[in-house]
C-alpha positions, -999 to 999 in steps of 0.1 A, spaced: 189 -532 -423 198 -553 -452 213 -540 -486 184 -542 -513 207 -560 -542 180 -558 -572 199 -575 -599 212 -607 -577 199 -647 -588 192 -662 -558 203 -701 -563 171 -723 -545 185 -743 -523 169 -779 -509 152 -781 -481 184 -789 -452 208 -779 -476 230 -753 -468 217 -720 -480 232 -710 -515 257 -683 -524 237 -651 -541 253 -641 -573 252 -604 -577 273 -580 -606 278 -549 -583 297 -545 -551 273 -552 -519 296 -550 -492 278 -528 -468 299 -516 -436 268 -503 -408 280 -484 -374 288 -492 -338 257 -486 -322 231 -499 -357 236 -540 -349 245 -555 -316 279 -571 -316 266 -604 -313 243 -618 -339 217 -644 -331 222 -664 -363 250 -680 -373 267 -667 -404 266 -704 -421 230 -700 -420 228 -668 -435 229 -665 -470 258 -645 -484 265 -622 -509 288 -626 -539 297 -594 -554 320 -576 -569 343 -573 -538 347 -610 -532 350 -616 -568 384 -593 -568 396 -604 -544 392 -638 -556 409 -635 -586 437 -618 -568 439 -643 -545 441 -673 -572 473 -657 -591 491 -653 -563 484 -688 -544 505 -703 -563 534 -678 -566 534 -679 -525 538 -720 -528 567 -713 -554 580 -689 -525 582 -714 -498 599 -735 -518 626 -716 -530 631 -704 -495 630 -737 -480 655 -752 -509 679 -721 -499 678 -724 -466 686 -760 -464 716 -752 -490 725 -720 -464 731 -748 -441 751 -771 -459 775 -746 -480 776 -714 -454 770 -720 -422 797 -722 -394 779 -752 -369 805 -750 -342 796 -716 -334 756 -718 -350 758 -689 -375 760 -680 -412 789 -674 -428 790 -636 -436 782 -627 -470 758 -659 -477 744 -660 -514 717 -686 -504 708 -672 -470 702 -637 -489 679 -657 -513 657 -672 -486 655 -638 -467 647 -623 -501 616 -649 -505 600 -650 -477 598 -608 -477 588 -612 -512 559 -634 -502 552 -613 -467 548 -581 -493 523 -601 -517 502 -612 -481 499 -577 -467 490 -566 -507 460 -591 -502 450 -583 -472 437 -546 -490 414 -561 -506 402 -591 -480 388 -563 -456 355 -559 -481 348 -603 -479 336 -621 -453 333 -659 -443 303 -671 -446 309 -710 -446 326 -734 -424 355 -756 -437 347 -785 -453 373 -816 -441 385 -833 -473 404 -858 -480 438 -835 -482 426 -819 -448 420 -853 -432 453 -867 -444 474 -836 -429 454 -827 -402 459 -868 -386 499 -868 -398 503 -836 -384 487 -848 -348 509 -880 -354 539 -861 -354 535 -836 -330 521 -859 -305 553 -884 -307 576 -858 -305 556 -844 -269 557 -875 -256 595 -879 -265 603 -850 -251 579 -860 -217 599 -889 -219 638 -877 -225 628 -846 -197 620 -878 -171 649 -895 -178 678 -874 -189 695 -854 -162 694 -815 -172 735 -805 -182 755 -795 -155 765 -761 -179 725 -751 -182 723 -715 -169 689 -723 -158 664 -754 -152 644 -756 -175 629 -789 -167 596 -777 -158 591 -752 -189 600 -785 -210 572 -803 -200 548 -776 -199 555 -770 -237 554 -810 -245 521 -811 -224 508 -784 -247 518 -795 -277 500 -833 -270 469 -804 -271 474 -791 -302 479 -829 -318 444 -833 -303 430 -808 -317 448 -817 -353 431 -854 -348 395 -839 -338 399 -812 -367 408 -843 -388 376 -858 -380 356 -829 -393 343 -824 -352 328 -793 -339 317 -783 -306 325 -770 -273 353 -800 -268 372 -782 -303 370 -750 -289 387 -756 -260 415 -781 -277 421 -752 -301 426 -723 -274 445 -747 -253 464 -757 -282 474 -719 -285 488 -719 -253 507 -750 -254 524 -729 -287 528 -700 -265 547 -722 -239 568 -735 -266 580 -705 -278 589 -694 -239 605 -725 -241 627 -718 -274 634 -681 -263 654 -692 -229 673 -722 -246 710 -716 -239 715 -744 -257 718 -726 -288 737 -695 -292 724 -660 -291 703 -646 -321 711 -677 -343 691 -684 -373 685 -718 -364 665 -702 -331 650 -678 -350 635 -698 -378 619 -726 -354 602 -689 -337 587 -680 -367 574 -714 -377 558 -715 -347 544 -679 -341 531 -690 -375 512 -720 -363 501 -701 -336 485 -677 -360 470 -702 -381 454 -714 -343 440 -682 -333 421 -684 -374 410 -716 -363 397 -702 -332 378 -678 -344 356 -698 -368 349 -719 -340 331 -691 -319 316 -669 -347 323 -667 -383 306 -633 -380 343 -626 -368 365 -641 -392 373 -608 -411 397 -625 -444 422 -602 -438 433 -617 -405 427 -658 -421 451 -643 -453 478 -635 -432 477 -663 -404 474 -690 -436 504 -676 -457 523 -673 -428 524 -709 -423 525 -716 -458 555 -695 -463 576 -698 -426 561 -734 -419 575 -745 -453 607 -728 -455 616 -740 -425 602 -773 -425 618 -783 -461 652 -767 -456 655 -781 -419 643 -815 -431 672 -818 -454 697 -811 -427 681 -835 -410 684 -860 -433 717 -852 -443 731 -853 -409 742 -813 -399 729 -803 -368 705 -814 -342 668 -810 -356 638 -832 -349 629 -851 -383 595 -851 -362 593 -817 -363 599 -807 -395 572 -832 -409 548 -817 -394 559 -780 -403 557 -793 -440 522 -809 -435 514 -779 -417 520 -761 -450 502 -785 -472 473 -777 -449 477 -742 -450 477 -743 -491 449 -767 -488 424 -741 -469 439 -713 -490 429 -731 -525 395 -736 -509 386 -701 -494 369 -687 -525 338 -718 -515 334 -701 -482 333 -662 -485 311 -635 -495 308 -596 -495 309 -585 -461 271 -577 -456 260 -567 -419 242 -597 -399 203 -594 -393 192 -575 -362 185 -589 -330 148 -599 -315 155 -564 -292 166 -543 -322 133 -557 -340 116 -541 -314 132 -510 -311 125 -504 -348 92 -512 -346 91 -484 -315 104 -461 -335 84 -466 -367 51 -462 -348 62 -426 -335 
């Protein structure tokens, strides 16, 4: 079931080591149909030794020039949308002032950097990955500050929701939602500080998909705020950082099942998506924060920056962990079934 590859170098790899990458010069991602391999592989794709061809080794290179042009992205749109907030924005009634150079700028970055994701994700479709991520230093760092932050700001929010009375002019309570969404976000800080710790195991899958739903209650949350007026930016940019982050948890989730499913396609777009949202608004809210306009959480927007960092972080070191897209080996049944067939 396997593609022959007859002019690859197979690396020999020590006994326990992880099995070596195959360099090959032609293009050996093989695609197989529905009903060929059973949808659940019986070896794990880290133990399987991976292909690199001429697919991964495009989209590669691609992937290299633009990394950094998507960094320089986020930071243009972050530096414009903090000075969108100090020069043109009206903050008694929480919108932009019509006909905003520097809010045209950041809307013209991050679409600039969302057209050079989806151009990657063409040629992402033909890799694969192979390897698990390997915690650095840089990963420990922003994976433990990023659980720092998020977990102090839940448990500040547990705290003000316990002891602040809800205002008189709410339209609704939303007591209850509050809590739900600081509850959930102490669950995704756990899972940043486990993920920090380079653990694996049943106890990380089940921070990481309750971590995705705590996000999903904070963006319930942040949609039926009345505290901030309809459709303004300062709504919709915390959205999209999140719905990034949420992304970029669903990627995690998926490497923590099967890496047989984590198509690059789907881990390019979850991964700029924080880089780009999580750091534009991160940086530019982080300024208005400092600088005194508005009402953001300094908390908040640390870890939307760190969450960046993290994101560039796994992006520099995707080309370590991916392959050709190959199909797995058959199963034990599928063995048999071939072996059924090849004595008729």
């Amino acid at each position: 079931m396997q593609p022959e590859h007859t002019d690859t170098i197979t690396n020999e790899t020590p006994a326990g080591a992880e099995p070596a990458f195959q360099e090959s010069a032609k293009d050996c991602a093989v695609f197989t149909k529905r009903d060929q391999l059973s949808a659940t592989p019986p070896v794990p794709a880290e133990h399987f030794p991976a292909v690199r061809g001429l697919s991964t080794r495009r989209f590669e290179t691609l992937h290299r020039r633009l990394l950094p042009v998507q960094a320089a992205l986020a930071l243009l749109a972050g530096g414009c949308w903090a000075l969108t907030g100090l020069l043109h924005f009206d903050w008694e009634i929480g919108h932009i002032v019509s006909g905003s150079v520097w809010f045209a700028l950041t809307l013209v970055s991050l679409l600039v950097g969302t057209g050079l994701t989806v151009f990657l994700m063409i040629p992402a479709w033909r890799t694969r990955q192979y390897r698990q991520v390997s915690v650095g230093l840089g990963e420990t760092f922003c994976s433990f500050f990023i659980a720092a932050m998020l977990g102090i700001s839940a448990l500040r929010q547990i705290y003000d929701q316990f002891t602040t009375p809800p205002a008189s002019a709410a339209m609704i309570n939303m007591g209850m939602l509050s809590r739900l969404a600081a509850a959930g976000m102490i669950l995704c800080a756990l899972y940043f500080l486990v993920q920090g710790l380079g653990r694996r195991g049943k106890l990380t899958t089940t921070l990481v998909m309750g971590a995705c739903l705590g996000v999903m209650l904070v963006l319930f949350r942040d949609y039926f705020d009345f505290t901030l007026p309809l459709n303004s930016p300062l709504r919709n940019f915390s959205m999209l950082a999140y719905a990034a982050l949420l992304l970029f948890l669903l990627a995690e989730t998926r490497t923590h099942v099967d890496l047989w499913y984590a198509g690059m396609p789907f881990t390019v777009l979850a991964y700029n998506a924080v880089l780009l949202l999580c750091g534009c608004t991160g940086i530019g809210q982080a300024v208005l924060a400092f600088t005194g306009r508005g009402h953001f959480q300094l908390l908040e927007e640390a870890a939307f920056i760190a969450l960046a960092v993290l994101a560039f972080i796994r992006l520099h070191g995707l080309s370590a962990r991916i392959g050709d897209h190959v199909p797995p080996p058959p199963t034990e049944d599928e063995i048999k079934k071939m072996a059924k067939k090849a004595r008729k």
